[in-house]
MILODO-141868 format. One record per residue (C-alpha): residue number from 1; residue in three letters; x, y, z. Coordinates in steps of 0.05 Angstrom, whole numbers, plus 5000, padded with zeros to 4 digits. Example, Ala and Ser with C-alpha at 12.3 -4.5 7.8 and 13.67 -1.06 7.14 Angstrom:
<rs>
+-----+--------+------+------+------+
! num ! residu !    X !    Y !    Z !
+-----+--------+------+------+------+
!   1 !    Ala ! 5246 ! 4910 ! 5156 !
!   2 !    Ser ! 5273 ! 4979 ! 5143 !
+-----+--------+------+------+------+
</rs>
This chain:
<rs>
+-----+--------+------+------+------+
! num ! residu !    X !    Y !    Z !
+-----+--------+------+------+------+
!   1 !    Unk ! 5415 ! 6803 ! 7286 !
!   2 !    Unk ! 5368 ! 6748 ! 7240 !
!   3 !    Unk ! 5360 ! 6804 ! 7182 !
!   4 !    Unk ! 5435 ! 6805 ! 7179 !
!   5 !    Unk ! 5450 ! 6730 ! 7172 !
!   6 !    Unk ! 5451 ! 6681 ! 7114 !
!   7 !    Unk ! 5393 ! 6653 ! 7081 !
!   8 !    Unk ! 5412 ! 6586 ! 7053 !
!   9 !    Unk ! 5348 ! 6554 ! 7016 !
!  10 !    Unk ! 5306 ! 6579 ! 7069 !
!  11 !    Unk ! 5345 ! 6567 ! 7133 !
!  12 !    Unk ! 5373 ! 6620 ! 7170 !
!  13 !    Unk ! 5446 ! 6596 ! 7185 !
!  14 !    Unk ! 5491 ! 6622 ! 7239 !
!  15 !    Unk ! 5535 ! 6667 ! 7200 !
!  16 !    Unk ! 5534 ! 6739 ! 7178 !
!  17 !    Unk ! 5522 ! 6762 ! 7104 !
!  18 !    Unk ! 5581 ! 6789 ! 7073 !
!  19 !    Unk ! 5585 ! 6873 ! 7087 !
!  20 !    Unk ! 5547 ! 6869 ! 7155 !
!  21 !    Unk ! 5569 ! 6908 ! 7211 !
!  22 !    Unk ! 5555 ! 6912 ! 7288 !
!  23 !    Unk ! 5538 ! 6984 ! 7276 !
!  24 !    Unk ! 5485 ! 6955 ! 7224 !
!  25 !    Unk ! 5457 ! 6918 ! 7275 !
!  26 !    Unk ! 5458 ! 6971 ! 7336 !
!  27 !    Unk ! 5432 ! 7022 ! 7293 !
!  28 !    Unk ! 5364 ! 6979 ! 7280 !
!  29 !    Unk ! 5355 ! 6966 ! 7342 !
!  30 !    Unk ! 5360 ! 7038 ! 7364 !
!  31 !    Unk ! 5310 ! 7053 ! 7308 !
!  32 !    Unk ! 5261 ! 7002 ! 7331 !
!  33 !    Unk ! 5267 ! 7025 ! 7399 !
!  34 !    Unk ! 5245 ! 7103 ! 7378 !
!  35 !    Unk ! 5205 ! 7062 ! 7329 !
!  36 !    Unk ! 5164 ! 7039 ! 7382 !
!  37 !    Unk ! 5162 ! 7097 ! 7441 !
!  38 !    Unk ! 5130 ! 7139 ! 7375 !
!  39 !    Unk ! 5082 ! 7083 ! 7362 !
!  40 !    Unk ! 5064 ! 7078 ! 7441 !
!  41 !    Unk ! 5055 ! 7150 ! 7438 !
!  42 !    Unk ! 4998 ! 7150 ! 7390 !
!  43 !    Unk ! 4974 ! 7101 ! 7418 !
!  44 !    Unk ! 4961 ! 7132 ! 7483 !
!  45 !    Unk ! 4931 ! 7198 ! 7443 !
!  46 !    Unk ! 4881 ! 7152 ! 7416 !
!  47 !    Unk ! 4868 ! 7111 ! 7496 !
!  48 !    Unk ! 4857 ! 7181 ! 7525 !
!  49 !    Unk ! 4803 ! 7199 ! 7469 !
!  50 !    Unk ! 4768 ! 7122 ! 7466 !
!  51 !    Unk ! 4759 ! 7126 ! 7541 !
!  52 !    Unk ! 4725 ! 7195 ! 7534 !
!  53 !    Unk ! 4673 ! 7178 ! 7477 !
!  54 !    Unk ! 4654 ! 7107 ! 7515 !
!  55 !    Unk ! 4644 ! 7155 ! 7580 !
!  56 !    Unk ! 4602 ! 7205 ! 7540 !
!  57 !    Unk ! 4570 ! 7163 ! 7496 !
!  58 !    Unk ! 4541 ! 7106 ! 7545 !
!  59 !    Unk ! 4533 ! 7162 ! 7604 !
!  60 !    Unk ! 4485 ! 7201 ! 7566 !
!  61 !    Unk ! 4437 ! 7137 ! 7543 !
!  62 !    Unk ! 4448 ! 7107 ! 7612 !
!  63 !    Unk ! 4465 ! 7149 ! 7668 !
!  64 !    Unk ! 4531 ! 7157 ! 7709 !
!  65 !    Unk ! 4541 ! 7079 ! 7729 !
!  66 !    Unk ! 4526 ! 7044 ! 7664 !
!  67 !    Unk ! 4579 ! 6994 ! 7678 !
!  68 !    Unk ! 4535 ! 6964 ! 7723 !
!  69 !    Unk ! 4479 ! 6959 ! 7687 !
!  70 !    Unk ! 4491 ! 6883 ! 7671 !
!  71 !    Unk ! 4427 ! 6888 ! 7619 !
!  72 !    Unk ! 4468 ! 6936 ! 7569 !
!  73 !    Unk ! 4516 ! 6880 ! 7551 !
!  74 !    Unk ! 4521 ! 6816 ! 7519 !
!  75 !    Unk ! 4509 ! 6754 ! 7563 !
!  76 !    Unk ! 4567 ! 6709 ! 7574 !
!  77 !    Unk ! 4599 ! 6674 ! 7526 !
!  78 !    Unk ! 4633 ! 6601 ! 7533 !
!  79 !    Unk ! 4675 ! 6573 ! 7469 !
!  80 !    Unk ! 4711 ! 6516 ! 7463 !
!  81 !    Unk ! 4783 ! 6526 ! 7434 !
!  82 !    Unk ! 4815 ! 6478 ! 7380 !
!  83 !    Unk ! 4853 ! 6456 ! 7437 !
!  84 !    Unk ! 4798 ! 6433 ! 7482 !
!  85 !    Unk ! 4810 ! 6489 ! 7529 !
!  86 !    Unk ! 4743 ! 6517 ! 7550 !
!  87 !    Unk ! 4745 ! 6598 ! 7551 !
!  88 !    Unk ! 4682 ! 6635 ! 7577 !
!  89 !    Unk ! 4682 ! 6717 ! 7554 !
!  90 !    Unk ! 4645 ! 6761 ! 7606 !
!  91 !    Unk ! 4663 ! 6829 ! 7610 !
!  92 !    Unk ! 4607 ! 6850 ! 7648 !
!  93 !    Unk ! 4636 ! 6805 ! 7711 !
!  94 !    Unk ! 4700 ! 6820 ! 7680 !
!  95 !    Unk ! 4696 ! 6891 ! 7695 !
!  96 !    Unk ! 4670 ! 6887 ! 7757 !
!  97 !    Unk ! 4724 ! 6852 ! 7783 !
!  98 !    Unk ! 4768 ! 6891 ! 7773 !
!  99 !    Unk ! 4740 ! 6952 ! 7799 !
! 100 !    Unk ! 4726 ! 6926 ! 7856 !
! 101 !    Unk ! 4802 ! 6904 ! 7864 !
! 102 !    Unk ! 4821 ! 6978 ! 7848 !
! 103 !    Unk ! 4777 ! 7002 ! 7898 !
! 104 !    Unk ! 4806 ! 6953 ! 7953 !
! 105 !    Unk ! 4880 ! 6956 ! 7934 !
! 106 !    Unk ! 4893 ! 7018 ! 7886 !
! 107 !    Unk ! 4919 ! 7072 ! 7943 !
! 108 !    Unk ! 4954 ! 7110 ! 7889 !
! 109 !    Unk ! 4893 ! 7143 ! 7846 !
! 110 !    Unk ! 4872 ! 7199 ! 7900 !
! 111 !    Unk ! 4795 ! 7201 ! 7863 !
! 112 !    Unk ! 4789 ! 7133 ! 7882 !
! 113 !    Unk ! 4807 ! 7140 ! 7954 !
! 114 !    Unk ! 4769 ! 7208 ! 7960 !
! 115 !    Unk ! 4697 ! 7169 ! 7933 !
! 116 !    Unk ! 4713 ! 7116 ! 7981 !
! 117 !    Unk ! 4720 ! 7163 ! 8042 !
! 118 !    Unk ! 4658 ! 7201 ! 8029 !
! 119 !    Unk ! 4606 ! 7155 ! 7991 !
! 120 !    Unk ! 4573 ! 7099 ! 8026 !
! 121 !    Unk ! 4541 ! 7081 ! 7963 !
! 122 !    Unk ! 4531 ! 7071 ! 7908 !
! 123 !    Unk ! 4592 ! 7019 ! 7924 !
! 124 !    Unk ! 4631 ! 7034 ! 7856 !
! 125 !    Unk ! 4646 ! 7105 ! 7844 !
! 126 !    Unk ! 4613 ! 7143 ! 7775 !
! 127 !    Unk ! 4639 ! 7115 ! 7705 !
! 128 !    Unk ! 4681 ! 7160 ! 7686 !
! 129 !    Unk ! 4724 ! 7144 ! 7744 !
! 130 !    Unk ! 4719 ! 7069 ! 7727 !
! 131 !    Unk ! 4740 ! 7079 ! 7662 !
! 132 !    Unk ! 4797 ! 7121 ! 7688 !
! 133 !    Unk ! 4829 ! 7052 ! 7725 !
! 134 !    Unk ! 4815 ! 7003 ! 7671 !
! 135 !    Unk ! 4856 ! 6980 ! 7626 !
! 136 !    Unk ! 4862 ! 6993 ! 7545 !
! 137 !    Unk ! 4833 ! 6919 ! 7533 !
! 138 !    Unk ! 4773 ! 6931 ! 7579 !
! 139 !    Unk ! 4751 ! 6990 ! 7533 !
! 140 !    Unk ! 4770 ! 6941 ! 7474 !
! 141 !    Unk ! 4721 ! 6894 ! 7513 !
! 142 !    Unk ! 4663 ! 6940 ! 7522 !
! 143 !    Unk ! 4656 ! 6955 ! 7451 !
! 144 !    Unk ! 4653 ! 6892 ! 7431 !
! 145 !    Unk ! 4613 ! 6872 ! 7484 !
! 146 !    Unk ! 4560 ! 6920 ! 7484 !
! 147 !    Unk ! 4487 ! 6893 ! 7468 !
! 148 !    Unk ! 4460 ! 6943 ! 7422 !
! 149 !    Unk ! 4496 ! 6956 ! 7359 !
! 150 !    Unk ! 4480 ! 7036 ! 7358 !
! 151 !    Unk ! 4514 ! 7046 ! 7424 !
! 152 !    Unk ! 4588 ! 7016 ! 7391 !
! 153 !    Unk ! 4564 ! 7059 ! 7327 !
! 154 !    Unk ! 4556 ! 7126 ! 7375 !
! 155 !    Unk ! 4632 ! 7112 ! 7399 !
! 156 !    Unk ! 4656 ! 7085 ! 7325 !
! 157 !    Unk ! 4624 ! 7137 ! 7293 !
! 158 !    Unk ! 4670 ! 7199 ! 7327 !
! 159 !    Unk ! 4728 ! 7160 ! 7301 !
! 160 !    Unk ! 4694 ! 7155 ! 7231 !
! 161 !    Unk ! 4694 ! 7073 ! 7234 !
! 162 !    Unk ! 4640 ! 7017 ! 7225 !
! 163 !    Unk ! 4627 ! 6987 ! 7295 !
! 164 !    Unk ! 4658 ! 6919 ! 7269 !
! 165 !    Unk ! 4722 ! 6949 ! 7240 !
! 166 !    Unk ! 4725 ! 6998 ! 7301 !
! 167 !    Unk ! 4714 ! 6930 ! 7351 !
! 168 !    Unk ! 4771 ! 6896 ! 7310 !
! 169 !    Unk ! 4815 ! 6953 ! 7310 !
! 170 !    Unk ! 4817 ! 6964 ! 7383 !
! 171 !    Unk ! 4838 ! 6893 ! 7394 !
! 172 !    Unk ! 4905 ! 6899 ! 7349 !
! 173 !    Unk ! 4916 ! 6961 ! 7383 !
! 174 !    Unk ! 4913 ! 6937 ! 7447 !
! 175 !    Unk ! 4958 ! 6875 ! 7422 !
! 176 !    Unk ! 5004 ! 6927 ! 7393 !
! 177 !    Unk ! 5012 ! 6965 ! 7461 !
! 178 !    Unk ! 5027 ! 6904 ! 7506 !
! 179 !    Unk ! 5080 ! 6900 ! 7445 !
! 180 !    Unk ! 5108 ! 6965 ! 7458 !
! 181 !    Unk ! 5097 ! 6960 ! 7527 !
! 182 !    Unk ! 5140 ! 6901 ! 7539 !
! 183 !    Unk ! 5201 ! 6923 ! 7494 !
! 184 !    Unk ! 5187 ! 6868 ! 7441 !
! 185 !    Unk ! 5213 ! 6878 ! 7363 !
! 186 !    Unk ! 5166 ! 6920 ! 7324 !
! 187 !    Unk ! 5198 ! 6935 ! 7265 !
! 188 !    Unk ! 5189 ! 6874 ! 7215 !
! 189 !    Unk ! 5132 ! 6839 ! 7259 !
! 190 !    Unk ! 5083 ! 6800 ! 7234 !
! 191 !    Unk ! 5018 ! 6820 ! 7277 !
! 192 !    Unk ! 4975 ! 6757 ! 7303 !
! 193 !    Unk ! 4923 ! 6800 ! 7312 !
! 194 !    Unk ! 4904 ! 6828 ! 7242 !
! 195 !    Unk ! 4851 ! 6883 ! 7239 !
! 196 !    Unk ! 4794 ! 6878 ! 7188 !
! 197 !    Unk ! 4810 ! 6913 ! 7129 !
! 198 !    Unk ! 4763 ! 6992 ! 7115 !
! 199 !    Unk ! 4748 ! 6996 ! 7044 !
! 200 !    Unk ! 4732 ! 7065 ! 7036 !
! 201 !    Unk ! 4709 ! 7130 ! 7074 !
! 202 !    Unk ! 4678 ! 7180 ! 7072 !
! 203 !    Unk ! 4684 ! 7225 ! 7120 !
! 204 !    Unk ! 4769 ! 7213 ! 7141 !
! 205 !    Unk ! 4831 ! 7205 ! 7086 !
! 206 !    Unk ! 4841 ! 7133 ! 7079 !
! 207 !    Unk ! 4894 ! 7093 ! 7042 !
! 208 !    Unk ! 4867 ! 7099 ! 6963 !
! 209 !    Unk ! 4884 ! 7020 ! 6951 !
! 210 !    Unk ! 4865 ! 6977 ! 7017 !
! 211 !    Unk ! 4862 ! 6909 ! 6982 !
! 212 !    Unk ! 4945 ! 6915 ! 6965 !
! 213 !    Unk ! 4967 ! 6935 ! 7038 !
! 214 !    Unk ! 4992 ! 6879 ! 7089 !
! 215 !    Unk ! 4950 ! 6885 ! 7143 !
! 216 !    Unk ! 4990 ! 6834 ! 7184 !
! 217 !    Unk ! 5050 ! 6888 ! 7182 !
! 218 !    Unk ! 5068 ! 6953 ! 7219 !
! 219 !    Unk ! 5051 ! 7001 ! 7153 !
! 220 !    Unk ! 4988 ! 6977 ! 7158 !
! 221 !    Unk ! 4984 ! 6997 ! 7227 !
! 222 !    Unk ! 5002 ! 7060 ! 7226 !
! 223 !    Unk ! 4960 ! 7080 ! 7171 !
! 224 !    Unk ! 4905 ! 7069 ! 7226 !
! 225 !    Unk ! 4935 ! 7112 ! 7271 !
! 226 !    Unk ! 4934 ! 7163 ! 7227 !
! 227 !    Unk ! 4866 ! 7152 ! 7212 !
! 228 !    Unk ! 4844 ! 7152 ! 7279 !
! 229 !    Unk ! 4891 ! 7215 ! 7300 !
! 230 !    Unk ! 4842 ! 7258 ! 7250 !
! 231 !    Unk ! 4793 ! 7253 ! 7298 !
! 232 !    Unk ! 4833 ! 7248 ! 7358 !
! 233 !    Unk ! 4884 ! 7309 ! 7342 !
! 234 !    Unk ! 4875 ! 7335 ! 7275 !
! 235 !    Unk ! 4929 ! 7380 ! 7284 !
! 236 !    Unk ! 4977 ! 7315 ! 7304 !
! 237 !    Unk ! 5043 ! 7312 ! 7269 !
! 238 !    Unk ! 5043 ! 7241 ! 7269 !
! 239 !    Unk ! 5059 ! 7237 ! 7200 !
! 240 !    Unk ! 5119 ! 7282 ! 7203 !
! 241 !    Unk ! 5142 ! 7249 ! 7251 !
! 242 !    Unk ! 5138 ! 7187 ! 7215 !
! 243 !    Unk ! 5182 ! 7212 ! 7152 !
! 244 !    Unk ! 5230 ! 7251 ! 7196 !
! 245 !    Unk ! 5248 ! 7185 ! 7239 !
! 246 !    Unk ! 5245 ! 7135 ! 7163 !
! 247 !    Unk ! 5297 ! 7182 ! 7139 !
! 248 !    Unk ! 5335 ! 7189 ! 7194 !
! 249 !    Unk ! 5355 ! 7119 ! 7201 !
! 250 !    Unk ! 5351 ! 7099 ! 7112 !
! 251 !    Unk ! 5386 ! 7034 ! 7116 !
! 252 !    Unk ! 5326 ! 7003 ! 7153 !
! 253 !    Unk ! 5286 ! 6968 ! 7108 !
! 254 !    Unk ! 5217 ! 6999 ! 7101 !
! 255 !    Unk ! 5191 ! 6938 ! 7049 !
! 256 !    Unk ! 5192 ! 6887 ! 7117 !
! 257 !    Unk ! 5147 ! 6939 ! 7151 !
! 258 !    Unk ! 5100 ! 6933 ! 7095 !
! 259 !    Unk ! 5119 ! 7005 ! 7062 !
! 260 !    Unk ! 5095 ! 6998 ! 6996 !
! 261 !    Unk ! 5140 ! 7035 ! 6943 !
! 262 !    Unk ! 5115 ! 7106 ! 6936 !
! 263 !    Unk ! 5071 ! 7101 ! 7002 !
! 264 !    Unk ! 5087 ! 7177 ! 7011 !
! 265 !    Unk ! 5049 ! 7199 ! 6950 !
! 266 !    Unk ! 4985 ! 7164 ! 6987 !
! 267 !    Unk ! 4931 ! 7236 ! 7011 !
! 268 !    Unk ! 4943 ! 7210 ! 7081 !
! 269 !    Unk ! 5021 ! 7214 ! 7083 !
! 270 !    Unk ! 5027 ! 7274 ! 7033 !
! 271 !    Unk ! 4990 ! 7332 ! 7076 !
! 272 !    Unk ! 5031 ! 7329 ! 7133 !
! 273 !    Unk ! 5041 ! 7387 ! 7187 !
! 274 !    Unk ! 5111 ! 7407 ! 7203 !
+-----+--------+------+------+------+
</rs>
């Protein structure tokens, strides 16, 4: 209900501007609702296909049980937060906790109790069905975490993405997922975890003017979807589905998403499959 109350020099007062209606209000919130299932959809789309490249990619260079191969990534990290909280980052031991909690407690997957019923060893089961129980910010935590630079660019490289801005990237999706996974308010959020900004490229359509995007805001956000879903799906009506749910619900306001005026004239929006 905030968008819908007074402004008074900057402070949001408890009463409604003048013309506002409960159906104004209801109405956004059912928008940001679909809003955010069609979000969590491509989102998954693009989970399904990172798990498959990290499988292929690091299986081929290092066998069937690379995730135990401590050697392949970094060592562990310890920082020291402005706070004075200590935080140490170690996703080798990381991962390895929590497979072996899937293997001891997971009774649902039926690959995972299968391995453990007829292989003594090795004691965690092939990668690809590791991969299969992690979660999305494990394989954000791989990439980043992997040692040598050219196995992130094998992965990045399918989805047409530096290894930096495809590291970076896969943390503000996995922020926006917990989002949309927990219900919370999508539609004029400002993201705390803002991706780095692509320039250019050269090989996918890409927004013709990154510098004069918001990349704290949803637009933004989507615009990497899309970008993503032209590797993932190229036949994907992502962006169809975009415009048909925008117009569907006009009194929303597209400006706090970060919709630039004229966005749809941008390559990426304009070539859209019905």
């Amino acid at each position: 209900m905030l968008p819908f109350k007074k402004n008074v020099a900057g402070n949001i007062v408890d009463d409604f501007r003048y013309g506002s209606s409960w159906e104004d209000v209801y109405q956004l919130y059912i928008f940001d609702r679909k809003f955010r299932l069609f979000i969590f959809d491509a989102i998954e789309r693009i989970e399904v296909a990172v798990r498959n490249q990290i499988v292929y990619q690091l299986s081929h260079k290092y066998g069937s049980h690379w995730q135990d191969i401590q050697s392949i990534f970094k060592p562990a990290n310890t920082i020291t937060r402005r706070d004075g909280s200590v935080r140490t980052f170690d996703a080798y031991n990381e991962i390895q906790n929590h497979i072996k909690e899937q293997l001891n407690n997971n009774q649902a997957e039926v690959f995972i109790q299968h391995y453990k019923d007829t292989y003594a060893s090795p004691e965690n089961p092939p990668s690809w069905m590791c991969v299969e129980i992690m979660y999305f910010n494990h394989l954000s935590k791989i990439c980043t975490s992997l040692k040598n630079r050219s196995d992130v660019t094998r992965i990045a490289n399918h989805f047409g993405l530096p290894p930096e801005k495809f590291c970076s990237w896969l943390h503000t999706i996995n922020y926006v997922r917990n989002l949309c996974a927990h219900h919370s308010r999508l539609w004029n959020r400002d993201l705390k975890i803002v991706p780095e900004r692509l320039d250019f490229s050269r090989s996918k359509v890409w927004i013709s003017n990154p510098n004069s995007v918001q990349r704290s805001k949803i637009y933004h956000f989507s615009c990497m979807l899309n970008y993503m879903l032209q590797s993932v799906n190229p036949s994907s009506t992502f962006t169809s589905r975009l415009k048909a749910l925008l117009n569907k619900y006009p009194k929303v306001s597209k400006s706090a998403m970060g919709f630039p005026q004229n966005w749809e004239n941008e390559d990426m929006w304009r070539n859209c499959l019905l």
